[in-house]
C-alpha positions in Angstrom: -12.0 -26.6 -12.1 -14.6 -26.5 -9.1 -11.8 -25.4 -6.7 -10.5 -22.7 -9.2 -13.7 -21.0 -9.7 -14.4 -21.7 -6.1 -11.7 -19.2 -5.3 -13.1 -16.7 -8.1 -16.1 -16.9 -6.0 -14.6 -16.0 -2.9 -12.7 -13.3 -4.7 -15.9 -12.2 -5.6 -17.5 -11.7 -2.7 -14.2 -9.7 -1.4 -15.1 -7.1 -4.3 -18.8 -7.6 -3.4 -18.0 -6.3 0.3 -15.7 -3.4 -0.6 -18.4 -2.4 -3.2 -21.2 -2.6 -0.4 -19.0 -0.1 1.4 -18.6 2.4 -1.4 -22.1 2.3 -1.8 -23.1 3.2 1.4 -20.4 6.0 1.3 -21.3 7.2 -2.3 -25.0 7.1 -1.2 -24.3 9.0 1.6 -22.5 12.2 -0.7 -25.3 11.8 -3.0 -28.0 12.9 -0.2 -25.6 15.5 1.3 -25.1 16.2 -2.5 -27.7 19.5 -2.2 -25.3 21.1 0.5 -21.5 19.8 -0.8 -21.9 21.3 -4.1 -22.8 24.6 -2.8 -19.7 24.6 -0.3 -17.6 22.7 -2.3 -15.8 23.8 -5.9 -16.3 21.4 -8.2 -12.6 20.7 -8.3 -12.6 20.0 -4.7 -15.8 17.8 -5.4 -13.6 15.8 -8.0 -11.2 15.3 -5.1 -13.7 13.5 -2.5 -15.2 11.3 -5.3 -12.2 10.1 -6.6 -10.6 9.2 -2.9 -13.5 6.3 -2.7 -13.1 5.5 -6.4 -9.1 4.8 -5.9 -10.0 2.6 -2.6 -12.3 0.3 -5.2 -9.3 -0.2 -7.5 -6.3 -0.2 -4.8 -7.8 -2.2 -1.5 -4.5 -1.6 -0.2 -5.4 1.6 0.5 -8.5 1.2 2.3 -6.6 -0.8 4.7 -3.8 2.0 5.1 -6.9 4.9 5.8 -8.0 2.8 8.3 -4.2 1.9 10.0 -3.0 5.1 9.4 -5.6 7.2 10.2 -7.5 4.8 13.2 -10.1 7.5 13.9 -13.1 5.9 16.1 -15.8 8.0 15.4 -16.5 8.5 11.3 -18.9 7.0 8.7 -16.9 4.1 7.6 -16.3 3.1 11.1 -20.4 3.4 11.5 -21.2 1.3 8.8 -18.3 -1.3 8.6 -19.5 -4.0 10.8 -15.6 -5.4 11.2 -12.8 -5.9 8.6 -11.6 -9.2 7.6 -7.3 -10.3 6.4 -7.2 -10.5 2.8 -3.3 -11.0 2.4 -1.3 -8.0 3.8 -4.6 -6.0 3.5 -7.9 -5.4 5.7 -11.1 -5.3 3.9 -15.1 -4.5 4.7 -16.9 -7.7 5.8 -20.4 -7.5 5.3 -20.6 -11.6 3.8 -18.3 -13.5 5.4 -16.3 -15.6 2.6 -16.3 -19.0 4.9 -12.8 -20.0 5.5 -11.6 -19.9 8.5 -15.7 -19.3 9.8 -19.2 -20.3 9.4 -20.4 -18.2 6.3 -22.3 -15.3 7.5 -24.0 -11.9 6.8 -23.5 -8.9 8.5 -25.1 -5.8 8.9 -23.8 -2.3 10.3 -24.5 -2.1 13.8 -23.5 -5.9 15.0 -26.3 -8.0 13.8 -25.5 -10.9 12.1 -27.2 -14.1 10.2 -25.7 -17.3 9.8 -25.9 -18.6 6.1 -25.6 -22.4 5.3 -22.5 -23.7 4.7 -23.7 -26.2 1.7 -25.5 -23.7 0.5 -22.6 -21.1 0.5 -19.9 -23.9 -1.0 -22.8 -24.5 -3.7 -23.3 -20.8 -5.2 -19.3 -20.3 -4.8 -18.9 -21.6 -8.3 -21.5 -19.7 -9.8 -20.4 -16.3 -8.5 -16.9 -17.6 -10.1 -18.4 -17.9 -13.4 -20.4 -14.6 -13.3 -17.0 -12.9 -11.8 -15.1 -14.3 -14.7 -17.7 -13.8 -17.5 -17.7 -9.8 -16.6 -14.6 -9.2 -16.6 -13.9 -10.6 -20.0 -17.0 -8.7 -21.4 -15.4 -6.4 -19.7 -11.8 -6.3 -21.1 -13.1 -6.9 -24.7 -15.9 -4.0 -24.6 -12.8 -1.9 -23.1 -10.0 -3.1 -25.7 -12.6 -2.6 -29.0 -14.0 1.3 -27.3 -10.6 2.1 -27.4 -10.0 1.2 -30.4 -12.5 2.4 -31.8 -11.7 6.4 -30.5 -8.3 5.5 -31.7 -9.4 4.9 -35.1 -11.8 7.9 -35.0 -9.0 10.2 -33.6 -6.4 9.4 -36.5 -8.3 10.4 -39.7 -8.4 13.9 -38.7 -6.0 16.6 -39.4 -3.1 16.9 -36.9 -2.4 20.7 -36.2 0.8 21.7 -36.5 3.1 22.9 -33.7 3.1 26.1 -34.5 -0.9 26.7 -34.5 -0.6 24.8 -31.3 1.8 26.9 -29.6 -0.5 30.0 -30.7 -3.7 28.8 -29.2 -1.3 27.9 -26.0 0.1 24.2 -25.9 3.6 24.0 -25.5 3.0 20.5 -23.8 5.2 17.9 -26.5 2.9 14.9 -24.7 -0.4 16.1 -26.4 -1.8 16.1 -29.9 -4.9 17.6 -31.3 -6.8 16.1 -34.0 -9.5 18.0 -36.7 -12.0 15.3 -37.3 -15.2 15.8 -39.7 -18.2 14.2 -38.0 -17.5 14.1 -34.2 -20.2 13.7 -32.5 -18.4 15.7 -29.8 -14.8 17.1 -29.1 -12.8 15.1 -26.5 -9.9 14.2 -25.0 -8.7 10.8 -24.7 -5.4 9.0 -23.3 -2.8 7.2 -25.3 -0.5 7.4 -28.1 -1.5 9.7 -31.4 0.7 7.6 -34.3 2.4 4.6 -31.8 4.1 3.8 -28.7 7.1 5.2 -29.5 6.0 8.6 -30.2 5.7 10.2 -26.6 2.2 11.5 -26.8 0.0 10.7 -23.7 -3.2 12.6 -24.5 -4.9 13.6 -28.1 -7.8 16.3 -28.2 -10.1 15.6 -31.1 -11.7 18.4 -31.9 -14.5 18.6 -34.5 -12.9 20.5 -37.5 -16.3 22.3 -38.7 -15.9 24.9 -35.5 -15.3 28.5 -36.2 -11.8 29.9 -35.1 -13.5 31.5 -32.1 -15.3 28.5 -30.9 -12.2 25.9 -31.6 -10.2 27.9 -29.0 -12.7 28.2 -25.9 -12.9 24.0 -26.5 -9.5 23.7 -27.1 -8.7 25.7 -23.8 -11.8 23.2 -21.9 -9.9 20.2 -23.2 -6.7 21.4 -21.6 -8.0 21.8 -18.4 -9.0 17.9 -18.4 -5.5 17.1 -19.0 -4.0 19.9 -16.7 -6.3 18.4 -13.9 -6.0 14.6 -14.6 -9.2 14.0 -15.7 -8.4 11.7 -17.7 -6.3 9.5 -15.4 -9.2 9.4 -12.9 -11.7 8.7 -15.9 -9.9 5.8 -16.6 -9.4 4.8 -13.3 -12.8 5.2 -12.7 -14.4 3.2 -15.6 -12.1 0.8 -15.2 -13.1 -0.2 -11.6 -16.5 0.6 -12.1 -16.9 -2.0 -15.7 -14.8 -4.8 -13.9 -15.5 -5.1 -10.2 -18.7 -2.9 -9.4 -21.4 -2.6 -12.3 -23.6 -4.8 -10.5 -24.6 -1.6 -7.9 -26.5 1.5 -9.2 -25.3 3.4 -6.5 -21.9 3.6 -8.0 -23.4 4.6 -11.4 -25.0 7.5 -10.6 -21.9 8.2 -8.7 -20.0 8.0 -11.4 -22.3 10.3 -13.5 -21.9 12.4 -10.5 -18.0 12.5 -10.7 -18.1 13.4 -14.7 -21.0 16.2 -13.9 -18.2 17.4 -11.4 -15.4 17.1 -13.6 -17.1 19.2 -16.7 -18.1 21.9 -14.2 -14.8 22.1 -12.7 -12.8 22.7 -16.4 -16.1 25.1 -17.2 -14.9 26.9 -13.6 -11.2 26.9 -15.0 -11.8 28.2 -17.9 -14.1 31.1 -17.2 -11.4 32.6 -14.5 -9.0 32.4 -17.8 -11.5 34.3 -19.6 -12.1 38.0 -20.1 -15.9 38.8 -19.3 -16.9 39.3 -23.5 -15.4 35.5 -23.5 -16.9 34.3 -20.8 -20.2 35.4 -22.7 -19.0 33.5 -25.3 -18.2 30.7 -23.6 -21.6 30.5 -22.5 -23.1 30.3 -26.0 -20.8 28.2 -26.5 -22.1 25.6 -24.1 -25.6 25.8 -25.2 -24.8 25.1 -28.9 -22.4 22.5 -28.4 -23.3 20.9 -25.1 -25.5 17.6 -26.2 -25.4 16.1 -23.4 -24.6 13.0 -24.9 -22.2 10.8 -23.2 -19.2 9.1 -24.6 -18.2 6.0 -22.7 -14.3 5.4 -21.9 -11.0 6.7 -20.9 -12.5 10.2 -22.9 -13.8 13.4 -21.5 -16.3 15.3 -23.9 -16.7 19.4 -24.3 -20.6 18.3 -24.4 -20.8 15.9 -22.3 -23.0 15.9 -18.5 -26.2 18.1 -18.4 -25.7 21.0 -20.1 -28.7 22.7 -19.0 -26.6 23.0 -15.2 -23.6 24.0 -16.7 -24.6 26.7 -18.9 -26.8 28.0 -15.4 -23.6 27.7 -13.4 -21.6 29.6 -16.1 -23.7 32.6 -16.3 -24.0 32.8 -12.7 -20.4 32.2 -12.1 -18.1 34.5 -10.1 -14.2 34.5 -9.1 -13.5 32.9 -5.8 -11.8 34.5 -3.2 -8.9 33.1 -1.1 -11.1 31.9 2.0 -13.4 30.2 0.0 -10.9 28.4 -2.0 -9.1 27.2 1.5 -11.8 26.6 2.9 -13.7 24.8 -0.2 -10.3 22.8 0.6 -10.5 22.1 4.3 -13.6 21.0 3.9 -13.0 18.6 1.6 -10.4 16.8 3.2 -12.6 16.6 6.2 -14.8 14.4 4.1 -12.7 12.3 2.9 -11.4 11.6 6.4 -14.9 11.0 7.7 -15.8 8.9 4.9 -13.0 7.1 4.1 -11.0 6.6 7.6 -10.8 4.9 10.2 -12.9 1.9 10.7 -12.8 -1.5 12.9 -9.3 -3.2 12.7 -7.8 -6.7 12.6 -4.9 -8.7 13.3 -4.4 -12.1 13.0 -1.5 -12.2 15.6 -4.1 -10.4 18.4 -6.8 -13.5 17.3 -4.4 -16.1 17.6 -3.1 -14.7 21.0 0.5 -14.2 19.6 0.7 -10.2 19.2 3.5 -8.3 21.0 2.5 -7.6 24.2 2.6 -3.8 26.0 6.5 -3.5 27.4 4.7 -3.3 31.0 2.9 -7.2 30.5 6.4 -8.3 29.3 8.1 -7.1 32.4 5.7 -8.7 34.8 6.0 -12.0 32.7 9.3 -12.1 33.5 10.8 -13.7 30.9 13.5 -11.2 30.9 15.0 -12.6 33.8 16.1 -15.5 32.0 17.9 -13.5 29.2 19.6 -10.9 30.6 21.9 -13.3 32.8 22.9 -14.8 29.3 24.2 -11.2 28.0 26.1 -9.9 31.3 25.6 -12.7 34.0 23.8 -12.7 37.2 22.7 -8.9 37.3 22.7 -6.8 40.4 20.5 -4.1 39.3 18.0 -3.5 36.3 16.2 -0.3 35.3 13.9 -0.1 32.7 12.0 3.8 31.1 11.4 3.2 27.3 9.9 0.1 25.6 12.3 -2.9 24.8 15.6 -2.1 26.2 16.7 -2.3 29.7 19.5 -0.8 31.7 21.2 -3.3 33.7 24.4 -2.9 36.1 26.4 -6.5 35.5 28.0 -8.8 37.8 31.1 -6.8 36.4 29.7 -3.6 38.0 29.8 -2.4 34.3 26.5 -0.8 32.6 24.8 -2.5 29.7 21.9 -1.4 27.8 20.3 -4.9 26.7 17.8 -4.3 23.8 15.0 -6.8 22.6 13.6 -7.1 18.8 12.2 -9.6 16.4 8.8 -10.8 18.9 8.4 -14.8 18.3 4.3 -14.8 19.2 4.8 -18.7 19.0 7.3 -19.0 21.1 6.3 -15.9 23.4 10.0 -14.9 23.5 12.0 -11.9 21.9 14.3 -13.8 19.0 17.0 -11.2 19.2 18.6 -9.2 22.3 21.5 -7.0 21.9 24.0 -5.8 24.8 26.1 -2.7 24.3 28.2 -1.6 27.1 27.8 2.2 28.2 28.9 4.7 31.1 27.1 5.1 34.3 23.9 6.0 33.4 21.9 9.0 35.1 18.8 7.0 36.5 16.1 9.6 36.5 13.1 8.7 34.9 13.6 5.0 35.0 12.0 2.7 37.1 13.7 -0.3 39.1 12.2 -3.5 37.9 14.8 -5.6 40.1 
């Protein structure tokens, strides 16, 4: 039982690193929060958060924006001291986990402190426990929320297809409820009467709203779906509740990325709008918007600082073409900088057994002792592009002889293949022997 939640532990401290990293990255568009959210639309906003919210729930793909994408100089290569192998992916190391290495801390910039070893094996366990007790809380507080909105959600009244249709949804995969006693309308994901009736989002409106009122939420609520909203929120809580609630950084980023969202359907919805709606819209938001904050796969008309909102609305005004491409360009370029690029490891390269450059190969020559094997004793050999040779036989026939499969143990090419071909035009190559 010791080793199991030993290996929890160590698991653990995996998350614990990535989750350092998004912090420092979060923290980082939190201070440069005054200038991105007057250059950015919120929509665009959305975008950037979520890129370092999907790297906390697939790690996979923090390892591919850094292979991919091996820029030098950006923020995640300036605070990454190096990466560790976790499997077929790269991670942050900030604590080293202690296998195949003295456990150890490191900071951005190079420095690092040995911890002790007895120590480290000791506290394993207990991080194991702790990892394991969350995320049942976890699960449990997510499976009964759920529920819960479920259960809420299906005493209202559905509205028919036909009203539907007139306030806009065509869309077969959503449902709207009218409930009495919301505390808020909202939008949640799942099925509205079972699994097998193809819904994928309901909107639970509160049934007391006047006709005029209904429609402006209604039409916020769409947005959320038309933008996935509520994919990302789920994604979102989800990684936040089960890997990273133990850093405040990461919850007021995530207050951050609903503020964003909200402001971004409020943005869709007012260029939908004539400007006697958007007024309306506006009052809208100040007798409706609580505030209050409903936890979940769920976005809420009210929900997220109302007091911004409403400012934002009345001051709002359509966006051109430039500054919606460039809103755009911008944005990518953050999530590059943020999120690419970073130190990089192979295990091959520590153990001395990667592939070596074409040019070491040659000067190795190893070669020598294969290409007699394909077309015996050869009287001339070129060589231009990486693993193949050109080689006149002791037929005085042409060969192209091609190496694959690199055997790092063995330091030897597992598979050649020779394919005769007609006098080749040497220009370009160079004569190796």
């Amino acid at each position: 039982m010791i080793i199991v939640l030993s290996s929890v532990g160590r698991m653990g401290i995996t998350i614990v690193n990535v989750g350092l990293f998004m912090g420092f990255a979060f923290g980082a568009l939190i201070l440069l929060r005054p200038v991105t959210r007057r250059l950015l639309r919120p929509r665009h906003q959305v975008w950037l958060w979520f890129v370092g919210w999907y790297m906390g729930y697939m790690f996979t793909l923090f390892d591919a924006l850094g292979s991919w994408l091996p820029i030098p100089y950006t923020f995640r290569a300036l605070v990454t001291p190096r990466v560790a192998e976790q499997g077929f992916y790269n991670y942050p190391m900030y604590i080293s986990v202690g296998r195949n290495e003295p456990p150890s801390l490191m900071l951005p910039g190079g420095a690092e402190f040995p911890l002790s070893s007895d120590l480290f094996e000791r506290l394993l366990p207990v991080v194991g426990v702790v990892w394991v007790t969350a995320l049942t809380a976890t699960m449990v507080w997510y499976t009964i929320q759920g529920r819960k909105l479920r259960r809420l959600s299906r005493q209202g009244e559905r509205m028919d297809p036909e009203t539907m249709k007139r306030y806009g949804i065509t869309e077969e995969r959503v449902a709207v409820r009218l409930c009495e006693g919301l505390p808020a309308s909202f939008v949640r994901a799942g099925h509205d009467t079972g699994w097998g009736d193809k819904v994928s989002n309901v909107i639970c409106l509160q049934k007391e709203l006047p006709e005029r009122q209904l429609r402006l939420v209604l039409l916020h609520e769409i947005e959320h779906i038309r933008l996935h909203h509520i994919w990302y929120k789920t994604t979102i809580v989800a990684v936040l509740t089960a890997f990273y609630w133990w850093n405040p950084v990461l919850w007021l980023a995530y207050r951050l990325t609903c503020r964003d969202m909200e402001l971004a359907c409020d943005e869709a919805v007012l260029e939908e709008l004539d400007p006697v709606e958007r007024r309306e819209y506006v009052r809208t938001l100040v007798e409706l918007g609580s505030g209050r904050h409903l936890w979940g796969s769920v976005t809420s008309f009210g929900e997220c600082d109302a007091a911004l909102r409403v400012r934002r609305a009345v001051n709002w005004k359509p966006s051109g073409i430039f500054v919606q491409n460039a809103s755009l360009i911008l944005a990518v370029v953050l999530a590059v900088f943020f999120f690419c690029g970073s130190p990089s490891y192979d295990r091959r390269i520590e153990e001395k057994t990667a592939e070596p450059a074409w040019s070491d190969f040659l000067a190795g020559g190893v070669w020598a002792q294969a290409v007699p094997d394909q077309v015996g004793e050869p009287k001339e050999v070129w060589s231009r592009m990486d693993r193949q040779l050109v080689v006149l036989g002791e037929d005085d026939k042409w060969y192209t002889v091609t190496f694959s499969w690199w055997s790092g143990a063995g330091q030897y090419y597992s598979r050649i293949e020779t394919a005769p071909i007609e006098q080749p035009s040497l220009e370009g190559y160079t004569r190796i022997a």
